[in-house]
Every structure is written in C-alpha cells, then in structure tokens.
VOGU-3710 file (C-alpha; in Angstrom, 3 decimals, decimal comma):
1> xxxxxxxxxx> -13,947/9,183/-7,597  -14,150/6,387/-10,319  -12,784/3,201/-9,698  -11,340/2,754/-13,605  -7,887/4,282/-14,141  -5,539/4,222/-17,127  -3,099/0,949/-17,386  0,509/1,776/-16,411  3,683/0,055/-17,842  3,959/-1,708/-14,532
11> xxxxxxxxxx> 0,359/-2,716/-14,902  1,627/-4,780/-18,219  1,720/-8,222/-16,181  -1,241/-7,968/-15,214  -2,786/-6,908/-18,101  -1,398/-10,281/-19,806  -2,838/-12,038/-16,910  -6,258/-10,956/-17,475  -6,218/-11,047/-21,358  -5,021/-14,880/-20,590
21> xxxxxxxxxx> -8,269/-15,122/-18,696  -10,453/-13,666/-21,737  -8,872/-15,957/-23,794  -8,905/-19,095/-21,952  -13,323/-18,049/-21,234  -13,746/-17,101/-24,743  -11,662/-20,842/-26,137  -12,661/-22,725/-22,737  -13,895/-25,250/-25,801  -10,899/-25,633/-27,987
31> xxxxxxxxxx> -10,003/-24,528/-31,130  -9,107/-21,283/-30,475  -6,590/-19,152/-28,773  -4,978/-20,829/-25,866  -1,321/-21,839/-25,908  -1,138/-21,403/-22,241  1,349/-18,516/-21,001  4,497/-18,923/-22,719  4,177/-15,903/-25,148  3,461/-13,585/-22,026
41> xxxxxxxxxx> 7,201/-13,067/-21,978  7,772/-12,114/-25,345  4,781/-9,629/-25,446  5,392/-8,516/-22,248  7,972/-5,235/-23,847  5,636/-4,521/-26,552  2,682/-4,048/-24,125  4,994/-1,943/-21,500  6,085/0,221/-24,526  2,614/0,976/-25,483
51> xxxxxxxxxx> 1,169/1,350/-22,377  3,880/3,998/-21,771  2,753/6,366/-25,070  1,797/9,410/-23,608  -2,679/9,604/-24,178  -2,994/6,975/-26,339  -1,580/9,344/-29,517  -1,765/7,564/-33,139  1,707/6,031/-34,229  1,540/3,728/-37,204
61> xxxxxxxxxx> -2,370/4,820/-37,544  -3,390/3,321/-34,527  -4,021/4,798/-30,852  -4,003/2,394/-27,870  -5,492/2,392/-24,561  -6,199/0,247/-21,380  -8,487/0,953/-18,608  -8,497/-1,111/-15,389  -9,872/-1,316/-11,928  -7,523/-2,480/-8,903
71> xxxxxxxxxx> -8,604/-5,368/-7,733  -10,162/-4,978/-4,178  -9,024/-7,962/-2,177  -5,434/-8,620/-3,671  -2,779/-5,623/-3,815  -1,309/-5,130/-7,015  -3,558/-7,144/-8,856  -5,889/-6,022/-11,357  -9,741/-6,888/-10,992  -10,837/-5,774/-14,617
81> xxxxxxxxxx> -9,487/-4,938/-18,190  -10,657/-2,914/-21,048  -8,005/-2,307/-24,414  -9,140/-1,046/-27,275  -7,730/1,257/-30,576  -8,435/3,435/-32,613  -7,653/3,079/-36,656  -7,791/5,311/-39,000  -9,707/3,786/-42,295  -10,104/5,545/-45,457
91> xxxxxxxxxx> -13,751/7,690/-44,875  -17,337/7,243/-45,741  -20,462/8,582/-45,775  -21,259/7,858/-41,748  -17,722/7,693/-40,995  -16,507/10,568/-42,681  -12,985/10,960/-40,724  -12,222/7,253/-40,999  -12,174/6,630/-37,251  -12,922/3,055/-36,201
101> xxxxxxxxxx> -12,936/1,977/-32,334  -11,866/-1,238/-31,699  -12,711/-3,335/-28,553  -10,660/-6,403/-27,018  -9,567/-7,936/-23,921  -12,241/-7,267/-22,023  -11,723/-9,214/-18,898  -12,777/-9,682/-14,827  -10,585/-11,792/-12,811  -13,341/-14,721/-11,784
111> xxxxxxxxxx> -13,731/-13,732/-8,108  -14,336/-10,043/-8,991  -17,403/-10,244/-11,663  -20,740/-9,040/-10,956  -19,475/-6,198/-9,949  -19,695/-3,955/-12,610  -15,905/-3,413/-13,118  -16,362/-4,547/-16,649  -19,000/-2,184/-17,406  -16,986/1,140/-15,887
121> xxxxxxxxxx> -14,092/0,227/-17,733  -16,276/-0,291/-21,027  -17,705/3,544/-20,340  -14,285/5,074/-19,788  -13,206/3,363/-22,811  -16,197/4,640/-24,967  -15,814/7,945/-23,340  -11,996/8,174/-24,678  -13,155/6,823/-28,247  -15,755/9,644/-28,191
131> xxxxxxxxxx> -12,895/12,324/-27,200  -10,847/11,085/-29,971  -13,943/11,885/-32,800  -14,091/7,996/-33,087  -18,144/7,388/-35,310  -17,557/3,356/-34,698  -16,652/0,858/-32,307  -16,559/-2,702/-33,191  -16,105/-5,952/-31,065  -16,093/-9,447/-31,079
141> xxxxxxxxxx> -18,856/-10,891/-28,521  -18,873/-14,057/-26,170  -22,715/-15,113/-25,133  -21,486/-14,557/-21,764  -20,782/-10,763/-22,278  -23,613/-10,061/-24,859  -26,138/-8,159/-22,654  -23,249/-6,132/-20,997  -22,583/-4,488/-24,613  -26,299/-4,584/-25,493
151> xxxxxxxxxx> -26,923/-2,290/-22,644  -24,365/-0,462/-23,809  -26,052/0,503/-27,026  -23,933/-2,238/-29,163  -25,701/-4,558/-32,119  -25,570/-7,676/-33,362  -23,718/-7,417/-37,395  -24,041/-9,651/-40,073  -20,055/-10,495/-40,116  -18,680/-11,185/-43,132
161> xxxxxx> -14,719/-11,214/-42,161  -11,926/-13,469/-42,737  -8,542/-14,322/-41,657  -5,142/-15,210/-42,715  -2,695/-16,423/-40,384  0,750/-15,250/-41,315
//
C-alpha cells in the first residue's frame, strides 16, 4: 500500500503550510517569494475548491492535482507535497496534443526529509501526467532538489522565460 494519496479539501491548510515551506527554502536569501503567511487566508477557498474537482478534469485548460504523504509523527499533518497541472498548448512536432506537465510546490516538512516522501509523491504525480497523455513536464529547480529530479529522468534547459507582474 503506497504511502502518497490524493490531497483532500480538508488537506488545503496544510497544503499552504508546506508550499510556505518551499517557498521560504527556495527565497531563504531574499528577493523572492516570502511575504510570510498572510495570503494563506485568502487562497485558502481557491485551493479547497480545486482540490475538490473530481480527478483533476481540465476547466479553463488546466487540470490540477496534489499528492501527499501523512506525516508519520504528527496526526493531521502532512509530511510531503507534490502539485502540479496540466495545460493544454497549441501542438508541435514532439508534443503533438499540446499537453504540458507542470511541477510546483514540491515540499517535505524539515523533520520528515530523507525519507523519500518527496520522491513517491513526484512518481504518483508523473504517473497521473502520463495517464492524462501529458509528452512534457517542466519545473523550476532548487540545488537542493536537483539530483531528486535528475534521478527522475529530468534535464537541465537553457531557460529563456520572462515575467510580468500584474
């Protein structure tokens, strides 16, 4: 019996929780992310409501999922997070169904890592992305979790993207 299960709407405090962690390891040196907790409570009915969609099915070209583990020691607390999506994209020769994976919020609450909760969750997620005809999966890297995704089969890309804050 696997230890990775789908997130839950009451899950959806948790899930914050841990995505706070990612963030806070991923900006530990400024310049990023942060902003502490306050938005948790405005996000917090989004994330319930999409956590709720029955399997993850596309609405407004996008399919969502979470995978967690329970975390051992601590009752309703969550040890480990995976999200990621699915977009549809206009096709292309090696893509040609327009299906792009996308992986975020990967997270392990700090007294639960080297565990391999990280890693389940990551093969559950890729598993879903494969059920879903899904040719790509992109993520953003930390050094830290670099050889967890290069055993997975992920490379390095020359990134050429850009943002705009709205």
């Amino acid at each position: 019996m696997s230890l990775v299960r789908r997130a839950t709407p009451e899950d959806a405090a948790e899930v914050l929780r841990l995505r706070q962690v990612m963030i806070d390891s991923v900006f530990a040196g400024g310049g990023g992310d942060g902003g502490g907790a306050d938005w948790h409570g405005e996000s917090l009915p989004t994330l319930r409501a999409r956590l709720a969609e029955p399997d993850g099915d596309f609405t407004d070209f996008t399919a969502f999922a979470a995978f967690v583990v329970d975390h051992p020691e601590r009752p309703g607390a969550l040890a480990a997070l995976v999200v990621g999506t699915v977009e549809y994209r206009i096709g292309r020769a090696d893509n040609p169904h327009g299906r792009v994976g996308h992986v975020f919020s990967v997270a392990t609450d700090p007294d639960a890592r080297r565990r391999g909760y990280a890693r389940a969750c990551m093969e559950e997620l890729l598993e879903w992305f494969r059920e879903r005809g899904v040719r790509q999966v992109d993520l953003n890297a930390s050094a830290e979790a670099e050889p967890l995704y290069a055993a997975l089969g992920f490379v390095r890309k020359p990134d050429p993207s850009m943002r705009l804050a709205l």
